[in-house]
C-alpha positions in Angstrom: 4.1 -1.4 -14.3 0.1 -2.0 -14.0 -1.6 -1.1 -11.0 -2.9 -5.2 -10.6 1.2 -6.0 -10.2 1.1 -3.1 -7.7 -1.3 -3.9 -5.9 -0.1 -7.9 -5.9 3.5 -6.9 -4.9 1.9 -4.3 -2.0 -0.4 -7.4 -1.0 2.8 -10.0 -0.9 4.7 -7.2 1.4 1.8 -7.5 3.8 1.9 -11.5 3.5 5.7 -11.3 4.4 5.5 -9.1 7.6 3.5 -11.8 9.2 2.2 -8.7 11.5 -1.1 -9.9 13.0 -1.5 -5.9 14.1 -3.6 -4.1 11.2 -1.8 -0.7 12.4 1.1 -2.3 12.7 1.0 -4.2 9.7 -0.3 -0.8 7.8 3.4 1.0 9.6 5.9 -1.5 8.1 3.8 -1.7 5.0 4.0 2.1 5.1 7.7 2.2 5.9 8.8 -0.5 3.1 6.9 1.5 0.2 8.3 4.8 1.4 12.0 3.1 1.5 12.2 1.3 -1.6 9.4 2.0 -4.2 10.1 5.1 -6.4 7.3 7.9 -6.1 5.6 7.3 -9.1 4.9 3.3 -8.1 3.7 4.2 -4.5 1.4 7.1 -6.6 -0.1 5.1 -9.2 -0.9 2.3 -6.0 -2.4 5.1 -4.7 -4.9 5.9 -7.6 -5.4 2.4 -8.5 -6.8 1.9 -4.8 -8.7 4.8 -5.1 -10.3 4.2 -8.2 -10.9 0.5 -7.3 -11.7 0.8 -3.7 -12.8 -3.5 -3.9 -9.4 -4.5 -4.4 -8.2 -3.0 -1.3 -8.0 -4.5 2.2 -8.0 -2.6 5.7 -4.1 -2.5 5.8 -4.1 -1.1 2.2 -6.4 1.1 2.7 -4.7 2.6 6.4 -1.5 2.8 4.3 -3.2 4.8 1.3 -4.5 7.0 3.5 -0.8 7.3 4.9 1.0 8.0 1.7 -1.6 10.6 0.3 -0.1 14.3 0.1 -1.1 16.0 3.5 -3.1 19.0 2.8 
C-alpha cells in the first residue's frame, strides 16, 4: 500500500472519532492502528510522516510519536 492511502485512511480514522480532544483523539487513533493495522502498515505511516513532516497534523504527529520503538 503507498504511504498517501496511509496516511488518507489514518486521516479518515481521525474524521470518524469525532473526538474534539487532540490527546484524546491521538489515544483512539493510537489504539485503532495498534488493534487492526498489521506492523508493517503502522511502520511505513510512521516513515512516511517522518519523511514528510507537511502532511502531518497535531493528532498524527502525537500518535507517530506514540507508535515509534521506545528506546
Amino acid at each position: 500500500m503507498n504511504s498517501q492511502s496511509l496516511v488518507s485512511m489514518a486521516e479518515q480514522i481521525i474524521a470518524n472519532q469525532a473526538i474534539a480532544n487532540t490527546q484524546d483523539a491521538a489515544n483512539a487513533l493510537t489504539l485503532h492502528l495498534k488493534k487492526f493495522w498489521a506492523p508493517q502498515m503502522r511502520n511505513e505511516l510512521v516513515h512516511a510522516l517522518m519523511e514528510n513532516p507537511n502532511r502531518s497534523s497535531e493528532v498524527l504527529d502525537m500518535t507517530i510519536r506514540e507508535l515509534q520503538p521506545k528506546p
